[in-house]
N, C-alpha and C positions, 0 to 999 in steps of 0.2 A: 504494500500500500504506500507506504513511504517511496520508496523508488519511483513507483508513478506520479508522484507530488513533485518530487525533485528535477526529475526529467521536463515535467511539462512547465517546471517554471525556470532552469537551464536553459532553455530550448524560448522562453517566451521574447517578445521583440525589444522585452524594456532590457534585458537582463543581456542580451545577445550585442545588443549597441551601447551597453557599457554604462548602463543607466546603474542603477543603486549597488552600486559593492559589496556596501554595509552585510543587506539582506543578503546577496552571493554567497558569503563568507559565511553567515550563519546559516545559512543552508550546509553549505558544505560540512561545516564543524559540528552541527545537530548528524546530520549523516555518517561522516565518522565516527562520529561517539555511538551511535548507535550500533554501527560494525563491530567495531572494540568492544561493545556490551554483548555482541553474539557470539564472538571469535572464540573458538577454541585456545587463542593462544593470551598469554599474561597484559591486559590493559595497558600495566606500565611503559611497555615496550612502546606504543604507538599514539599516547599522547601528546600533542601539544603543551610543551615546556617552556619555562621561562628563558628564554635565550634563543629559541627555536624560528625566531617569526625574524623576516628578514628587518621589519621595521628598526626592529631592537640593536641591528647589528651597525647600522649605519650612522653617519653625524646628523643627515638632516634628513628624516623619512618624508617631508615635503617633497622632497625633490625627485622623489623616486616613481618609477612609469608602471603601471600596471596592463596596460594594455599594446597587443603587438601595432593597432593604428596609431596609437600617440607615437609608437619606435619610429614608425612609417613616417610621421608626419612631421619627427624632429630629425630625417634623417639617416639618424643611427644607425646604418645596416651593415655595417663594414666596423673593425676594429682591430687595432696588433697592440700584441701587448708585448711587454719587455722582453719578458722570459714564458716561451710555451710549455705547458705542461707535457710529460710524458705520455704516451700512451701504453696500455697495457691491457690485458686480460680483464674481465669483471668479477671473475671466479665463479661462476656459476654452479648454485646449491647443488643441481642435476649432476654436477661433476664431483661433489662433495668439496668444491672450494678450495682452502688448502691442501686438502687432501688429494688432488688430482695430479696422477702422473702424468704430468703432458711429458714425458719425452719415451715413454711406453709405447710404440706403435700399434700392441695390442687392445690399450684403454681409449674404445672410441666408438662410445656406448650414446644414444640419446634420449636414454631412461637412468633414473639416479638408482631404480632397484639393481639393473643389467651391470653397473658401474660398481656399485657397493659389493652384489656379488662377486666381481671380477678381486676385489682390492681381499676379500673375505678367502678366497679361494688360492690367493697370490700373498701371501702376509709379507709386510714387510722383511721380518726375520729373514725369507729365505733369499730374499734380494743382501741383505746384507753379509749374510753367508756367502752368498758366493763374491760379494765384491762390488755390486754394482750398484754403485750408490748412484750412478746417475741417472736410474730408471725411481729412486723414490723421488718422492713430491716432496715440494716444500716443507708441510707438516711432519713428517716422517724425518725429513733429516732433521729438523729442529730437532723431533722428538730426540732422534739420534744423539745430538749433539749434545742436549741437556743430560741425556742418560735417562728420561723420564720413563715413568712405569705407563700402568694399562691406563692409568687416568691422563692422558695428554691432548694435545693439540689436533692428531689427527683423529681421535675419537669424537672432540666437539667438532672439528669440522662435518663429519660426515652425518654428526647428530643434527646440524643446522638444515638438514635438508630431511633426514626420519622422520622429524617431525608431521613435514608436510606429507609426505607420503603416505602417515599411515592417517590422517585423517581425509586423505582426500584421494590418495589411491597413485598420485603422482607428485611430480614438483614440476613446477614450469619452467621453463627454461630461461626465461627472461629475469628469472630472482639469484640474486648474487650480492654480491663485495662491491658495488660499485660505489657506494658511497664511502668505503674505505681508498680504494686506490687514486681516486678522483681527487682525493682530498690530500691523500700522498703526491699525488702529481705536479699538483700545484702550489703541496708545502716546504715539498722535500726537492733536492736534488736528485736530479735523473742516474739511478746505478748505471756505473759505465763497464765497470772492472766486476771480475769473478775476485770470489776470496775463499781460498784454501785452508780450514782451518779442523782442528782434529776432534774427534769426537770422545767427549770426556771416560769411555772405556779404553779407546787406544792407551795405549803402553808406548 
């Protein structure tokens, strides 16, 4: 019932040419919260926080465009900035995130159950038995490196995607790390250099 509420007033001519915001916005945010009140997953995680709204984060929130016609109309469609972020991977839940061996030729799955099987089937341990640390993921060689037990990195990784699978039967593919790397790309320096370094069992 809700949903038909919102769409028809999304969709209506006042709201469409950029007429009352106000109301947009609490539309939106009553709709959210409503999702959050249904979700199988913890509230916490996907509410609106203090710090969170763009307004908050700028000097003069006057100043700022909310609509793609005003971009149009002042212009603005071109921009270089200093220094360009890097690009990278999103890490996609589907792949279990950190936990994906991308340089596995054989993990190239586009189900997170078919992927998770594979990694189940293939345990780390025997990659590192024989040598080949270059076929583990990211997570795994942390894990590696810190020495950690069965509670580590690549375990939550590939938890961030269980999740959804067993409530809904899959994970989309479009859910991932991007708001991690995105955010690294543009805070951090671009890795250039590999770093060789030993993992806290080596002797």
């Amino acid at each position: 019932m809700l949903a038909k509420i919102i769409i028809g007033l999304l969709f209506s001519r006042g709201l469409l040419a950029g007429g009352d915001l106000k109301l947009l916005e609490e539309i939106k945010k009553n709709c959210r919260q409503e999702v959050i009140e249904k979700s199988f997953f913890s509230s916490d995680k996907s509410l609106i926080l203090r710090g969170d709204r763009a307004e908050d984060l700028v000097e003069d929130a006057s100043k700022m465009i909310y609509t793609l016609s005003e971009m149009e109309e002042r212009q603005l469609l071109t921009k270089n900035v200093s220094k360009a972020p890097w690009s990278d991977s999103y890490w996609p839940l589907y792949e279990g995130t950190l936990g994906n061996r991308y340089n596995d030729s054989n993990m190239r799955f586009g189900d997170w159950k078919d992927a998770y099987d594979y990694i189940k089937a293939h345990p780390a341990k025997e990659l590192i038995r024989k040598k080949n640390f270059n076929h583990l993921s990211p997570s795994e060689k942390y894990d590696l490196l810190l020495g950690l037990g069965a509670e580590n990195l690549t375990k939550s990784s590939w938890a961030e995607g269980e999740v959804y699978y067993k409530e809904y039967g899959k994970v989309e593919t479009w859910m991932g790390l991007c708001h991690g790397w995105s955010a690294a790309a543009m805070m951090m320096p671009n890795p250039e250099k590999r770093v060789d370094i030993r993992p806290v069992q080596a002797k």
